[in-house]
C-alpha positions as CSV (number, residue, x, y, z in Angstrom):
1,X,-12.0,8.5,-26.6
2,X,-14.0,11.6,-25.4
3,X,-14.6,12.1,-21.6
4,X,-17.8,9.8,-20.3
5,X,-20.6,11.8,-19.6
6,X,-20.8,10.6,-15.9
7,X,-17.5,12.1,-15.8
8,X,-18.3,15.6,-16.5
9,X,-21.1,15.3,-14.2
10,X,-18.5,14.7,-11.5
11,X,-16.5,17.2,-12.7
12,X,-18.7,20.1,-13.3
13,X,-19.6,19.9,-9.8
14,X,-15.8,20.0,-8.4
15,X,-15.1,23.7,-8.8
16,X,-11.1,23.2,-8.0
17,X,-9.9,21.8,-10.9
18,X,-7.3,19.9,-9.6
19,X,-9.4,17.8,-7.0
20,X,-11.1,16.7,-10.5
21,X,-11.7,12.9,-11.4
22,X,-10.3,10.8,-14.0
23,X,-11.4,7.9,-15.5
24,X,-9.3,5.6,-13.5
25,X,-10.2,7.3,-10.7
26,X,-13.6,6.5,-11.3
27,X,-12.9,3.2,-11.9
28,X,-11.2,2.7,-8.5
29,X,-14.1,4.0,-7.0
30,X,-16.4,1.7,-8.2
31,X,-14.3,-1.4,-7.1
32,X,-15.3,-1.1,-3.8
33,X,-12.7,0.9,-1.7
34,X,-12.4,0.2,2.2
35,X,-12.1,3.7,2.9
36,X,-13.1,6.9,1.1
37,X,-11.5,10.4,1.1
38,X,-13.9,13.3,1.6
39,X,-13.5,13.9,-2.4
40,X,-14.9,10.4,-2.5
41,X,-17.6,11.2,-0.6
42,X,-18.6,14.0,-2.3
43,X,-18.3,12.0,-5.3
44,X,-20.6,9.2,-4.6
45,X,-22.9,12.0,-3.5
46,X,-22.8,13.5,-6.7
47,X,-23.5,10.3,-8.5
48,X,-26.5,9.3,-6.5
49,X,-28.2,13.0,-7.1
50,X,-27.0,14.0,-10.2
51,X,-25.9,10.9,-12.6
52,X,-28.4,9.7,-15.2
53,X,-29.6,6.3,-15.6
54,X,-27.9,6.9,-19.1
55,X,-24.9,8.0,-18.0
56,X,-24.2,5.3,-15.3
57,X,-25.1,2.3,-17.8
58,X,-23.0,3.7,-20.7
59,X,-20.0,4.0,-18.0
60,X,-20.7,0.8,-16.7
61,X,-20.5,-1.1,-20.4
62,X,-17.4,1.3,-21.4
63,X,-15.5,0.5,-18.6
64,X,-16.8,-3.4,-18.1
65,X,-17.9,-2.5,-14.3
66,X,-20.0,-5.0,-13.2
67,X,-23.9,-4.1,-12.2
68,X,-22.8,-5.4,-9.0
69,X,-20.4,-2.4,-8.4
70,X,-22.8,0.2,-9.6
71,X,-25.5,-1.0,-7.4
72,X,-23.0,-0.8,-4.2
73,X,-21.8,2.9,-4.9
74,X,-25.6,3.7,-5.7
75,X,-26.7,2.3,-1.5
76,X,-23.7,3.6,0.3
77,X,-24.7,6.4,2.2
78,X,-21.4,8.6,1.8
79,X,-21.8,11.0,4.8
């Protein structure tokens, strides 16, 4: 399976390539963590600016997240 596009769009953003996301770490983001790393942050940041519509609903029904999930990393404010 190719890399989501969500994914890159995290990714691109990271400039040190080891600090960069996987799937699962994705994933784990999504189900509600109590706390969040700075990567995290910066993360969530980049999904509320940068993510597509597209991209977030074609994660969401790859990976079986629930609407729910999205919705909560969408209104967190990350800073």
């Amino acid at each position: 399976m190719s890399s989501p596009l969500l994914l890159s769009t995290i990714n691109n953003s990271i400039g040190n390539k080891k600090n960069h996301f996987t799937v699962e770490d994705l994933c784990v983001l999504f189900n509600e963590k109590s706390t969040y790393t700075d990567l995290d942050k910066y993360v969530i940041d980049t999904i509320q600016t940068e993510a597509t519509e597209d991209e977030l609903a074609n994660f969401k029904n790859t990976y079986h997240i629930p609407s729910e999930k999205i919705e909560y990393v969408l209104s967190i404010n990350p800073y």
